[in-house]
C-alpha positions as CSV (number, residue, x, y, z in Angstrom):
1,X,0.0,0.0,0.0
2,X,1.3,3.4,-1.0
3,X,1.9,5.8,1.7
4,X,0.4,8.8,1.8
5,X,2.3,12.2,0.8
6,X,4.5,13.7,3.7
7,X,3.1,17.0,2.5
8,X,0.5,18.1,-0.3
9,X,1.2,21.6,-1.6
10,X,-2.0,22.0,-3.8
11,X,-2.0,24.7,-5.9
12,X,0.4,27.3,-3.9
13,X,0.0,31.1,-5.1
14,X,1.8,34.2,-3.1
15,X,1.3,37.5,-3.9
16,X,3.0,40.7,-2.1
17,X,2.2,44.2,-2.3
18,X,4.6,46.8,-2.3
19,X,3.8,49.8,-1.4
20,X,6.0,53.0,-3.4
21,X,6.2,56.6,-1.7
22,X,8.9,57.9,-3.6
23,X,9.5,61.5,-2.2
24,X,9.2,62.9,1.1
25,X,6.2,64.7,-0.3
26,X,4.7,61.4,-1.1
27,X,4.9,60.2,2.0
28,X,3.3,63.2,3.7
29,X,0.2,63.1,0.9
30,X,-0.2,59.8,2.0
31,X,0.0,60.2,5.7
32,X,-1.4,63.5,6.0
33,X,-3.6,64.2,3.4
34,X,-4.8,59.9,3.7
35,X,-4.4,59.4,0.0
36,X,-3.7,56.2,-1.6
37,X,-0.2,55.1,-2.1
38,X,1.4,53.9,-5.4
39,X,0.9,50.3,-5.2
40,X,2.4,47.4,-7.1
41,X,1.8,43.7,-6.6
42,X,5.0,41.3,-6.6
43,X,3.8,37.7,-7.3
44,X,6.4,35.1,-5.3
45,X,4.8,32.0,-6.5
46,X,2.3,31.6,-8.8
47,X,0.3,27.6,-8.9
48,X,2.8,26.1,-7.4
49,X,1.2,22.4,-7.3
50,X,3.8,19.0,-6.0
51,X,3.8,16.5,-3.4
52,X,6.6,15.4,-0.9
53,X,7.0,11.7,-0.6
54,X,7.2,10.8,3.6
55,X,10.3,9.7,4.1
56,X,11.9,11.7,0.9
57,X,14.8,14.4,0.7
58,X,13.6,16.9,-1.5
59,X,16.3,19.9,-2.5
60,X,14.4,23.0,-3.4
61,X,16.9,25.2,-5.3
62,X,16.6,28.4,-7.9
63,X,18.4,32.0,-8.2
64,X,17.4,34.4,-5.6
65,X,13.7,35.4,-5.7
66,X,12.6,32.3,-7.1
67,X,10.8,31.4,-4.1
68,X,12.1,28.9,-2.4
69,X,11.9,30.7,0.9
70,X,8.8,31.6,0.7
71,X,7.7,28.4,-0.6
72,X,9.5,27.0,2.4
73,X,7.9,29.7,4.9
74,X,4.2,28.5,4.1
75,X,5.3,25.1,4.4
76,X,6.2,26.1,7.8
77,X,3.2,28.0,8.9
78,X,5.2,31.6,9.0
79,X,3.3,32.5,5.4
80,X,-0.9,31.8,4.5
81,X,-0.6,31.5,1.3
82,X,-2.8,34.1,-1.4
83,X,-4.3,31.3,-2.9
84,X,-4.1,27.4,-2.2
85,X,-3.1,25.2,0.8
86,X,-0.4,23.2,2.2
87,X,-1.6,20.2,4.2
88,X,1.0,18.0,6.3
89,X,1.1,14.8,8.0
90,X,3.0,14.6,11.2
91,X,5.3,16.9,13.2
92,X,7.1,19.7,11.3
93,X,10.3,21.9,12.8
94,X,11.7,24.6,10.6
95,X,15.1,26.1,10.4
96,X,14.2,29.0,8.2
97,X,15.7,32.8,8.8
98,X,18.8,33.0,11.4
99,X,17.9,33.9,15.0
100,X,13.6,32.8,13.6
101,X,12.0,31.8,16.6
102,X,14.0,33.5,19.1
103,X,13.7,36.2,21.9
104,X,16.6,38.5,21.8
105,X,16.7,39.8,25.0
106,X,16.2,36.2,26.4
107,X,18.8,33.9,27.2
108,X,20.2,30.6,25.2
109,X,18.6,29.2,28.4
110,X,15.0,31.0,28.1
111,X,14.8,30.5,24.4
112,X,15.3,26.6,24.6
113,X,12.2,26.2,26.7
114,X,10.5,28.4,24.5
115,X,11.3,27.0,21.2
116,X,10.8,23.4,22.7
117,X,7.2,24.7,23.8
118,X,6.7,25.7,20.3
119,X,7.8,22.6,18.7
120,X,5.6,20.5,21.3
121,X,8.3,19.5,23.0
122,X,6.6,18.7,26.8
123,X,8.5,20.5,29.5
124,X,9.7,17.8,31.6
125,X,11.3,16.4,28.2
126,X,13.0,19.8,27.4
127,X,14.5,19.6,31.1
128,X,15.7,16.2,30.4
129,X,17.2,16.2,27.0
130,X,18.6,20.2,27.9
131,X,22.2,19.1,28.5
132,X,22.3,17.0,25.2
133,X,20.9,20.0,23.4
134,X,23.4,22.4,24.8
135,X,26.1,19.5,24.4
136,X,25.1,19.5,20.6
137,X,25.2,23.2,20.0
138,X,28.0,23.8,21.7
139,X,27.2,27.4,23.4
140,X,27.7,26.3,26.7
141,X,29.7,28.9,28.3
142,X,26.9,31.6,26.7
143,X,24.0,29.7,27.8
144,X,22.4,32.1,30.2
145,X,23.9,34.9,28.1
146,X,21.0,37.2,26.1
147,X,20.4,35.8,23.1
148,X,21.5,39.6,21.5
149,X,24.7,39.2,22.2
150,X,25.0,35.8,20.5
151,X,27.1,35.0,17.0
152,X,25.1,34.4,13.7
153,X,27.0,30.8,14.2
154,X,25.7,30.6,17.9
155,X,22.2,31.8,16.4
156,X,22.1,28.8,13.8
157,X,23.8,26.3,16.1
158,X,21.4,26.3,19.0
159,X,18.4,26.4,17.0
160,X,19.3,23.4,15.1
161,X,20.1,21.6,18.1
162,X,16.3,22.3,19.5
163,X,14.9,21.2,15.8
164,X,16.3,18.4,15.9
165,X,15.9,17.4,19.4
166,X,12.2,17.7,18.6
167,X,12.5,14.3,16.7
168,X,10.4,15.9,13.9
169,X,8.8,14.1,11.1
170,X,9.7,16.8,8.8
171,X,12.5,19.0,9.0
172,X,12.9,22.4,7.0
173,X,16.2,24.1,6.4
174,X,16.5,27.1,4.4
175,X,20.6,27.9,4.1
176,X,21.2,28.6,7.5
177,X,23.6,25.7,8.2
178,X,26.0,27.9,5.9
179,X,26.7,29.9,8.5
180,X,27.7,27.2,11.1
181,X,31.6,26.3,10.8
182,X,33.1,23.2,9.8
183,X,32.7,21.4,12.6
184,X,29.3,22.1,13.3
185,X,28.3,21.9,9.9
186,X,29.7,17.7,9.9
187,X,27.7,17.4,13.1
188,X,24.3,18.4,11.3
189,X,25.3,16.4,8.5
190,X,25.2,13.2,10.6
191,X,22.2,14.3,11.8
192,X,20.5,14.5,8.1
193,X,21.7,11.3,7.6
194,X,20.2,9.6,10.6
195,X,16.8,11.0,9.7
196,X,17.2,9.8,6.0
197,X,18.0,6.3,7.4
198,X,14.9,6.6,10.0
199,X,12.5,7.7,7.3
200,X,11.9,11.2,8.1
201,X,11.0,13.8,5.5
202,X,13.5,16.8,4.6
203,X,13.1,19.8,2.6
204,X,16.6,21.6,1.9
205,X,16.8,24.9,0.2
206,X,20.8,25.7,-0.3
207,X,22.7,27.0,-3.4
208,X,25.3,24.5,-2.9
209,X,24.7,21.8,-5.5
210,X,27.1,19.2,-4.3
211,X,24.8,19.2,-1.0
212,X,21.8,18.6,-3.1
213,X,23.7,16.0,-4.9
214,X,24.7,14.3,-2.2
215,X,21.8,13.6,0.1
216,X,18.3,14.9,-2.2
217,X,16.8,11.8,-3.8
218,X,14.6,14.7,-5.5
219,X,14.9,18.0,-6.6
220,X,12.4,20.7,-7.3
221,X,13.4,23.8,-9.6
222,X,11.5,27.5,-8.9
223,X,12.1,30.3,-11.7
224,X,10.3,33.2,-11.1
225,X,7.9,31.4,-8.4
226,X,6.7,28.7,-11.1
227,X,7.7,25.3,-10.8
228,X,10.1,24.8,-14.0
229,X,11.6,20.8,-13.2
230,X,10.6,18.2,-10.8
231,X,12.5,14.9,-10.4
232,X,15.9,13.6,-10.2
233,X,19.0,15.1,-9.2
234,X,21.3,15.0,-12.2
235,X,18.7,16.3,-14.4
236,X,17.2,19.0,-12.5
237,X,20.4,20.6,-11.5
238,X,21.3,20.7,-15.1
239,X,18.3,22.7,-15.9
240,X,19.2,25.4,-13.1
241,X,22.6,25.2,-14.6
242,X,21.4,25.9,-17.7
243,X,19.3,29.0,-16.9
244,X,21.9,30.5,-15.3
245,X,24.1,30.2,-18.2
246,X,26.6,27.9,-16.6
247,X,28.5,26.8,-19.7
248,X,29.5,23.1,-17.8
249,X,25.8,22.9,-18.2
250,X,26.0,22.3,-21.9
251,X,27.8,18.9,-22.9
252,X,27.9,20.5,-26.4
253,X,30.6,23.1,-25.8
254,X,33.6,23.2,-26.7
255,X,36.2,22.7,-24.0
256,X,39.7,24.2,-25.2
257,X,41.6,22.7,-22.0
258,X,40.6,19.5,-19.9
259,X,42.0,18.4,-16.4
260,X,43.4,15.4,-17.3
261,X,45.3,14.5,-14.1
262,X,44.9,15.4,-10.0
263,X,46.4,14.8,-7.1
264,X,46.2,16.2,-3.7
265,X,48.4,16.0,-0.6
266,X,48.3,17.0,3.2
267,X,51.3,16.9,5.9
268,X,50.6,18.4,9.5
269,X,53.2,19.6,11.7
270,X,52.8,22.0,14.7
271,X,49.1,22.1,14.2
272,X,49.5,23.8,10.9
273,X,48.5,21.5,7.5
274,X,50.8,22.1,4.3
275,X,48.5,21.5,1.3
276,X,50.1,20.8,-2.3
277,X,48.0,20.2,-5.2
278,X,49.6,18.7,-8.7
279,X,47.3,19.3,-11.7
280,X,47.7,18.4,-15.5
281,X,46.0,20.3,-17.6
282,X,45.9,19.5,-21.9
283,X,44.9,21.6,-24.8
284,X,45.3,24.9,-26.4
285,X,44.2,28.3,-25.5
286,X,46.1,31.5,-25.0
287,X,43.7,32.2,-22.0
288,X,44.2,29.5,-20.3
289,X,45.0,29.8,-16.3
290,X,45.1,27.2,-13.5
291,X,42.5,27.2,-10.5
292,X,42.1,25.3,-7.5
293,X,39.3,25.5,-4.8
294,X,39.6,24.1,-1.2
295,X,35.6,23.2,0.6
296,X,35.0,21.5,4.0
297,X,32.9,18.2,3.4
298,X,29.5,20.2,3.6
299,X,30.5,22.5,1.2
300,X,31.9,25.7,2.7
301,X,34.8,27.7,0.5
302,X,38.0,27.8,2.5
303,X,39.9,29.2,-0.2
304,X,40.4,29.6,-3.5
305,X,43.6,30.0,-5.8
306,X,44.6,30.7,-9.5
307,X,47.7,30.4,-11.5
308,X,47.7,34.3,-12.5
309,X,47.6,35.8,-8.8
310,X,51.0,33.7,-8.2
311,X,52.3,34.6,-11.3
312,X,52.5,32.1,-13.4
313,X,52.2,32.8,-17.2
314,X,48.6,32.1,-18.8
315,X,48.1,30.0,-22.2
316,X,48.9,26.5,-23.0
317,X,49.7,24.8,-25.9
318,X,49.5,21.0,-25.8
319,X,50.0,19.4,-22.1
320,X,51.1,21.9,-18.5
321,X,51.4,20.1,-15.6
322,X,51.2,22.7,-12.3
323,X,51.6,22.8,-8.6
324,X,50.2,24.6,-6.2
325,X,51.3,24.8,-2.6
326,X,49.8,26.4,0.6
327,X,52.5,26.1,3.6
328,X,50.2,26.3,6.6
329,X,46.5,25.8,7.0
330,X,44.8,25.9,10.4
331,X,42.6,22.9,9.6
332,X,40.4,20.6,11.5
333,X,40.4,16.7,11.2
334,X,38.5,15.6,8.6
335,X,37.5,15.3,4.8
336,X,37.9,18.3,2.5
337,X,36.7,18.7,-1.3
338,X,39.3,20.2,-3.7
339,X,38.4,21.5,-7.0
340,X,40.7,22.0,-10.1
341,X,39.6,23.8,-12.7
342,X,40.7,25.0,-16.3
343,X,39.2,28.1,-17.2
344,X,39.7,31.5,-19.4
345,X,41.5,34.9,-17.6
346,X,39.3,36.9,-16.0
347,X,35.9,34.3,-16.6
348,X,33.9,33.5,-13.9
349,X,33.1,30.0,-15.1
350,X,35.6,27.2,-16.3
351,X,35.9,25.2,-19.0
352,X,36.3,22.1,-16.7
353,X,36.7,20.8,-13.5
354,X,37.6,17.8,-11.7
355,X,37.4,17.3,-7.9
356,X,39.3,14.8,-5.3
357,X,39.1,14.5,-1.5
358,X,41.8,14.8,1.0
359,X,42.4,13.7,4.5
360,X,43.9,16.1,6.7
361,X,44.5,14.8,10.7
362,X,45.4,17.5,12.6
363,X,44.6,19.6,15.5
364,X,41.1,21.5,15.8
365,X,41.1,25.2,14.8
366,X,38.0,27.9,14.7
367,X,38.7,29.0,11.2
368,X,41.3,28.4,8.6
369,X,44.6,30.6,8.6
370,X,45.5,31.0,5.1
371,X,49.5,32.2,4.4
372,X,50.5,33.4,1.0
373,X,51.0,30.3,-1.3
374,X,52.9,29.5,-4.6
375,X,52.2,27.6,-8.1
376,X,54.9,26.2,-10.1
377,X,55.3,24.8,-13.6
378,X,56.4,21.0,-12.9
């Protein structure tokens, strides 16, 4: 027997109106004098019609203003929708805008009981589980500290930690978990994972595609608050790709220069990492420069190089094999994401890319300390 949607979002319209008073005059005719203000109507989603699968990850993704958020919103209950209705089936906890939820001038301590009354959470159960839930965020020390006072990072960690401590049966998060560091962000990773294996619904809204990629087994594509693409990841994210103009998009074009070869390598001494990446690159272009990107596991930039800031000549003719080295990185333990690319001077998007992972063991840091580094012709 088929199981019934998570949620049903049956025929979703949003429409805002924005008011104009462009002059100081304006604004006094319309104060004053009780006239009618310029008006104009923005429409954020227009029939937007799907269901969510229970137990499915669904990646809601788009350029900014497509709609995701709002789309996400009246999922949540923030939003009534113009037109249309959302209707759900079990629990929901939403980590939508940072600090959402919370009382400024409250403490970490205040706001946990009041977010877990929210959620539904019983209070002997929030009294119980507190320690694990300040454990999990990590805010200890500011715990009975006002809320005001807290970090965008201490804003997103402790109101993941009460989301998830809710045991929801469907959990919203709309970017935030970009603004958690490294550490935190493998912690809520795990956490995603444990509710895919336990059969809980997600909806993710992120711009990083290798998130979406990597744990959406569906993918929904807003342009313009209509629903362009629905289905599988490869496909969908392809569209977006498309739209925006991203030329890796298109199979068809012509790629001048290919990475043909990677490898990465990591030594740590004196809790600093050395980093040295060795790339070969083949074809023929006299644009042609080296890049290389370094990304925590859940997607975060830590840095990003290119063959022309360390002054290494651009073109290639035939096969240039390159190495780039960083002497000391302040990197936690754990799995990082580097990117090569061969691209044009001066364009945004490369020909070609290729990606490996490296291993780094080495002592905990807050945030990477990046030293000048150097590229070499090998």
């Amino acid at each position: 027997m088929t199981r019934p949607p998570a949620l049903e979002i049956d025929h979703v319209t949003q429409r805002f109106s924005l008011r104009h008073e462009k002059t100081l005059r304006g604004l006094f005719v319309t104060k004053v004098l009780r006239r009618h203000a310029t008006k104009e109507t923005f429409l954020a989603l227009d029939d937007v019609d799907l269901d969510l699968e229970a137990g499915s990850t669904v990646g809601l993704i788009g350029h900014n203003g497509s709609g995701k958020s709002t789309l996400l919103k009246i999922i949540g209950g923030v939003l009534t929708p113009t037109f249309g209705e959302v209707r759900r089936r079990g629990s929901l906890a939403a980590l939508l805008e940072l600090g959402a939820g919370f009382h400024h001038d409250l403490t970490g301590r205040e706001n946990v009981f009041l977010n877990a009354d929210v959620l539904g959470i019983p209070r002997a159960v929030a009294e119980e589980r507190f320690d694990e839930i300040v454990d999990f965020s990590g805010v200890e020390q500011f715990i009975d500290t006002p809320m005001k006072f807290y970090s965008s990072g201490m804003f997103v960690r402790l109101g993941f930690a009460v989301a998830i401590f809710a045991e929801p049966d469907i959990l919203l998060v709309d970017e935030v978990l970009a603004v958690g560091d490294e550490a935190f962000q493998r912690k809520c990773l795990d956490v995603v994972r444990r509710f895919q294996q336990e059969g809980r619904t997600i909806v993710l809204v992120t711009h990083d595609m290798r998130q979406v990629e990597e744990f959406c087994d569906r993918v929904v594509l807003l342009d313009h608050g209509h629903l362009v693409a629905d289905g599988e990841p490869g496909p969908v994210i392809a569209e977006f790709r498309e739209r925006l103009g991203h030329p890796q998009a298109q199979d068809h074009q012509p790629r001048p220069v290919r990475v043909v070869h990677v490898r990465a390598e990591a030594a740590t001494a004196a809790g600093m990492t050395a980093i040295a990446v060795t790339a070969t690159f083949a074809g023929t272009s006299p644009d042609f420069e080296p890049r290389v990107r370094l990304d925590t596991e859940a997607g975060g930039q830590l840095l990003s190089l290119s063959g022309s800031r360390a002054g290494l000549a651009v073109g290639i003719d035939g096969e240039r094999t390159v190495r780039f080295e960083v002497p000391g990185l302040a990197l936690s333990t754990g799995e990082y994401r580097v990117e090569v690319a061969a691209a044009a001077y001066g364009q945004p998007h490369p020909w070609h890319t290729e990606t490996t992972r490296l291993g780094v063991v080495a002592q905990p840091a807050d945030s990477p300390l990046i030293v000048p580094f150097t590229a070499k012709e090998e």
